[in-house]
N, C-alpha and C positions, 0 to 999 in steps of 0.2 A: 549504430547500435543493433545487434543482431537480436531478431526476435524469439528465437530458438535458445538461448546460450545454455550451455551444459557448465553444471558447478566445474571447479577446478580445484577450488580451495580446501584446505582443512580448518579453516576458522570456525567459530562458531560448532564446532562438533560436541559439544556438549548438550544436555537435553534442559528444555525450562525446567523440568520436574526436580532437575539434582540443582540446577540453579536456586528453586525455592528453598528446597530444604535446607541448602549452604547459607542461603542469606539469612532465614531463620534460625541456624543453627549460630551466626555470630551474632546476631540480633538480642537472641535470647543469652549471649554469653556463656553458650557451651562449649564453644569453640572458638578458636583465635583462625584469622583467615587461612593460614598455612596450613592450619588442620584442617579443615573446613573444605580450601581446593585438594587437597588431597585424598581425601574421603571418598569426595563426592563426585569427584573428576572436572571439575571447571577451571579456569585458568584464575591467578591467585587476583592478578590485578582488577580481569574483569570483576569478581567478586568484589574487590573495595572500591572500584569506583561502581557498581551496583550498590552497596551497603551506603555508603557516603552519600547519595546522589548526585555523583559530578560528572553522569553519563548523557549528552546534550538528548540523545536521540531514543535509546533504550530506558525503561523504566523499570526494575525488579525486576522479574527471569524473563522480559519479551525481550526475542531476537530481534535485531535491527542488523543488517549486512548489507553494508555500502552507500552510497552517498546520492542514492535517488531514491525519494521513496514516494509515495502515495500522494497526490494531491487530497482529492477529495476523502473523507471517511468512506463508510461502507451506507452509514446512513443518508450520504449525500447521493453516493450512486447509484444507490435504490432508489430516491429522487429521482433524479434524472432520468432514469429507465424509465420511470412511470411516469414521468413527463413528456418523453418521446413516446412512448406506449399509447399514451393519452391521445397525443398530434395523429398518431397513427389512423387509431381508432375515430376519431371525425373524420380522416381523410385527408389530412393536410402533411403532405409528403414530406419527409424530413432528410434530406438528403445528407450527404458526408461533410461539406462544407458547413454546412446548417447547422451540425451537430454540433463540432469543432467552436463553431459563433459561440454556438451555446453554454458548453463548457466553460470556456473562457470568462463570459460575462457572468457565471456562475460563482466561479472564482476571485474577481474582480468585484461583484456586487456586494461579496461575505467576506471581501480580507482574509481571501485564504492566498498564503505564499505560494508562488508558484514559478515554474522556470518558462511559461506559454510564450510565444510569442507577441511582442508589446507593440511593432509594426503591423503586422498585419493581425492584428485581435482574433487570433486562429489558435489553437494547438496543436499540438506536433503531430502528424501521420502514423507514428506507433502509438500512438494512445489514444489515438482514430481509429485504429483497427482493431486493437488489443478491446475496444469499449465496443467497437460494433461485433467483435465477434461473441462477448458477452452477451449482447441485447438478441442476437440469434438465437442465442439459446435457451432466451427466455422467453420469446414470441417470435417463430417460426412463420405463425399467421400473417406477419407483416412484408407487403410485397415489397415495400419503398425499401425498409431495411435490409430487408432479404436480397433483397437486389444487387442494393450497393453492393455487399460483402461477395459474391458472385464474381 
């Protein structure tokens, strides 16, 4: 999986903003969906299965594009951050493996779905780096961290 990848697609080119107002616009029955994606520029299907709720992944105008998405929240990995932050700051080195343990038994511990590795109780290398380069650039201070990613 390349960690760079440049769009390619034309899906999803529509904006949430005309998304909303379409859904509102048949919600409130001023519009029928064919009026509705055309107005507003959305595609007509996406609209009814938006409106319906038969969209397993998206909910009302959030984009969802493709079939990996997020493990943790955003709430969860501000955790975590501030949990290696934490290790940091006593001095208790947290190395890339470390991290990886971590995560995982994070996931594991709260029944959050995940595609981690179930052999080796790790996570994957790009979302090892992808998370350590985050945690760079939230505390530079730290040499352990800082290091690894080096």
């Amino acid at each position: 999986m390349p960690r760079n990848r440049q769009r390619t697609s034309t899906q999803q080119s529509w904006t949430e903003e005309a998304m909303t107002i379409a859904i509102r616009a048949v919600n409130e029955k001023r519009m029928g969906y064919h009026k509705a994606s055309k107005e507003y520029g959305v595609p007509k299907m996406t609209l009814i299965r938006r409106v319906q709720g038969d969209n397993i992944n998206a909910t009302g105008s959030k984009k969802e594009l493709g079939r990996f998405h997020s493990t943790f929240s955003e709430v969860q990995e501000k955790g975590l951050v501030a949990h290696v932050l934490e290790l940091e700051r006593r001095f208790f080195g947290v190395t890339r493996k470390h991290l990886q343990s971590l995560a995982f038994e994070l996931a594991e511990k709260n029944h959050i779905k995940h595609r981690f590795n179930m052999e080796k109780r790790l996570v994957g290398a790009d979302w090892d780096l992808t998370y350590l380069l985050a945690l760079s650039a939230v505390a530079r201070f730290s040499t352990n961290v800082y290091c690894e990613i080096q």
